[in-house]
N, C-alpha and C positions, 0 to 999 in steps of 0.2 A: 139502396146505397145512400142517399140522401139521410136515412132514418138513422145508418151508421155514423154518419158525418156527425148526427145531433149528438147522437151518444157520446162520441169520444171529445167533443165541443163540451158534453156535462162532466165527463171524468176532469177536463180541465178547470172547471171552473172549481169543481171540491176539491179538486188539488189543490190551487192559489188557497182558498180560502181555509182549509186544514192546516198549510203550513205558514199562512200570513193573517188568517185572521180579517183579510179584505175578501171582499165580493167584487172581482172583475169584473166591469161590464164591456170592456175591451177583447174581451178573450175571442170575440165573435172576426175581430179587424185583426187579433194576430196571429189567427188561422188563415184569413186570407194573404198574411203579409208570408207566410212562410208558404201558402203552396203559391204565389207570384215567384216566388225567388227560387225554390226547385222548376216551378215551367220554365222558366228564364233558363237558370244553368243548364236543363235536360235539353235546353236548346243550343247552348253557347261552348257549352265543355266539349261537341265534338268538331266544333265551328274551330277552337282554339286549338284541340290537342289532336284531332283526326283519327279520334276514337270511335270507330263504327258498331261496336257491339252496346246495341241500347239497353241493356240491363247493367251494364260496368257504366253506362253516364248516367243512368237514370239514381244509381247507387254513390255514386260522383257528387250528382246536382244535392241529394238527401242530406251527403252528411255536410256539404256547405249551409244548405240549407238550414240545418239542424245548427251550426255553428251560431252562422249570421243569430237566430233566432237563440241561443242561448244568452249572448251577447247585449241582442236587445230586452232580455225579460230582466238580465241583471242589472243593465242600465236603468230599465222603469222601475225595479224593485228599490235602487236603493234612490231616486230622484224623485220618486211620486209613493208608491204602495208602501212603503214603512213609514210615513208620514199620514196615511190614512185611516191607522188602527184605530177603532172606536170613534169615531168622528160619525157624523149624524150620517142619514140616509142619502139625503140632499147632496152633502158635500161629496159623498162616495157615487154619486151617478155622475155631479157635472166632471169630477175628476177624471172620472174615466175617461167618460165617455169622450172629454177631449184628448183623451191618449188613444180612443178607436179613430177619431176624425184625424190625429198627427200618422200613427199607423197607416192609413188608408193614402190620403193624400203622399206619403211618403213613398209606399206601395207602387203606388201607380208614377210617381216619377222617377222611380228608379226601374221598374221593369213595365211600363207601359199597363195602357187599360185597355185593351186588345181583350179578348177573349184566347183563353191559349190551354193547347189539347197535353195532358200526360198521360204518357201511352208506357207500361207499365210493363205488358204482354199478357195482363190477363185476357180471358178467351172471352170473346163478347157477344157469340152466338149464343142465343136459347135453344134450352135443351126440353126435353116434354119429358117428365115421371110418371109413376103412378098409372101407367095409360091401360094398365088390367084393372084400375083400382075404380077411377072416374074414367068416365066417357070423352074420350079427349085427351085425357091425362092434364095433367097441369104443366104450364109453361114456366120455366125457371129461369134464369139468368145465370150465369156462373159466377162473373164476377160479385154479384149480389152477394151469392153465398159465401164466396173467399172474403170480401168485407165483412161480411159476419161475422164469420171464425177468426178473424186477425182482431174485431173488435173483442169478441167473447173472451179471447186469450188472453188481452189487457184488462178489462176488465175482473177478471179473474186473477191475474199478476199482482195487481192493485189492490185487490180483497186480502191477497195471503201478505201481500206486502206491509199493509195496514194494523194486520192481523199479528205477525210473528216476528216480526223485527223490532227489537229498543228502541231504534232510531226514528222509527214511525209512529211508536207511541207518542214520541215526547211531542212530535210534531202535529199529530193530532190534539195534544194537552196544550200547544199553543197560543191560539184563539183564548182561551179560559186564561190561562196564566199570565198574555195582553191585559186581557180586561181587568181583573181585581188589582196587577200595577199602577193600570191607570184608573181605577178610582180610589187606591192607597194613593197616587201622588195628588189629585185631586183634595181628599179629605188632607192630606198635609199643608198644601196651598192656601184652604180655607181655612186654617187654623195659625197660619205665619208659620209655621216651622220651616226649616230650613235647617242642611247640611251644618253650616258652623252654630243654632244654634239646638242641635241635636244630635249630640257626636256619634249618637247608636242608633242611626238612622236606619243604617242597613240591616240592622237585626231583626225591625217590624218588617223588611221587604218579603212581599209575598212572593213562595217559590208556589 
């Protein structure tokens, strides 16, 4: 389960960084900041609406969850992570990393630093296979393997997405098409040019 966790923690991180060009080191605090805010709601939405069927709150708390958490990636996108293209190593850790520490503390005063259970309905007995195979058979967990297959799924969504889509190309070509802007506007700077006094500026702009 945990190893799942890492995984979909790294498809996030080549996400940001595919279509910004930044290296999140945040992405660790805004995973915690969105499963705080579905534990909360899978707690609060039947407190509020006396909805007892916990897969209708638990799909409730998600897509708030997923809102809230939209809301704040576009916030830091465009107040900190477009301003951090090509900027040194340095400056792209302390950045973050204080946007993991606002995340976190933020986190926690809004939904508390409790320890808090999401209960999903996967089945959480182990089960024994193979037991003609190995002596004993092997002990398995279910939920383990459902985390699997729902990471493998994305994973793999993400591959043909990256893969066959225009939209994803470009966004992949990103990063590269950042960088040579910003050492065309760099060699422009060191040279004094400027807009009025290079009327075809945008002609040398690298696409």
């Amino acid at each position: 389960m945990a190893g799942m966790l890492y995984a979909l923690v790294a498809l996030g991180f080549v996400l940001i960084f595919k279509a910004s060009g930044v290296f999140n080191f945040a992405q660790g605090a805004m995973v915690l900041f969105a499963a705080l805010a579905m534990a909360r709601f899978a707690e609060w939405i039947p407190q509020w609406t006396g909805i007892e069927n916990q897969i209708v709150a638990n799909l409730a708390a998600f897509a708030i969850a997923a809102v809230i958490m939209f809301m704040a990636a576009w916030l830091i996108e465009r107040l900190v992570l477009r301003y951090l293209v090509n900027q040194e190593g340095t400056t792209l850790l302390m950045a973050t990393l204080g946007i993991a520490y606002f995340m976190e503390g933020l986190g926690q005063s809004f939904f508390g630093s409790e320890i808090y259970r999401i209960d999903i309905g996967m089945p959480k007995d182990p089960v024994l296979i193979l037991e003609k195979t190995f002596e004993g058979g092997v002990m398995v967990n279910p939920e383990d393997l459902i985390a699997a297959a729902i990471g493998a799924v994305l994973v793999a969504a993400l591959a043909i997405f990256f893969q066959k889509t225009p939209r994803a190309a470009r966004c992949a070509r990103w990063p590269t098409i950042t960088r040579r802007r910003s050492r065309w506007a760099s060699r422009c700077r060191a040279s004094g040019s400027s807009s009025g006094a290079w009327p075809g500026w945008w002609r040398s702009w690298p696409a």
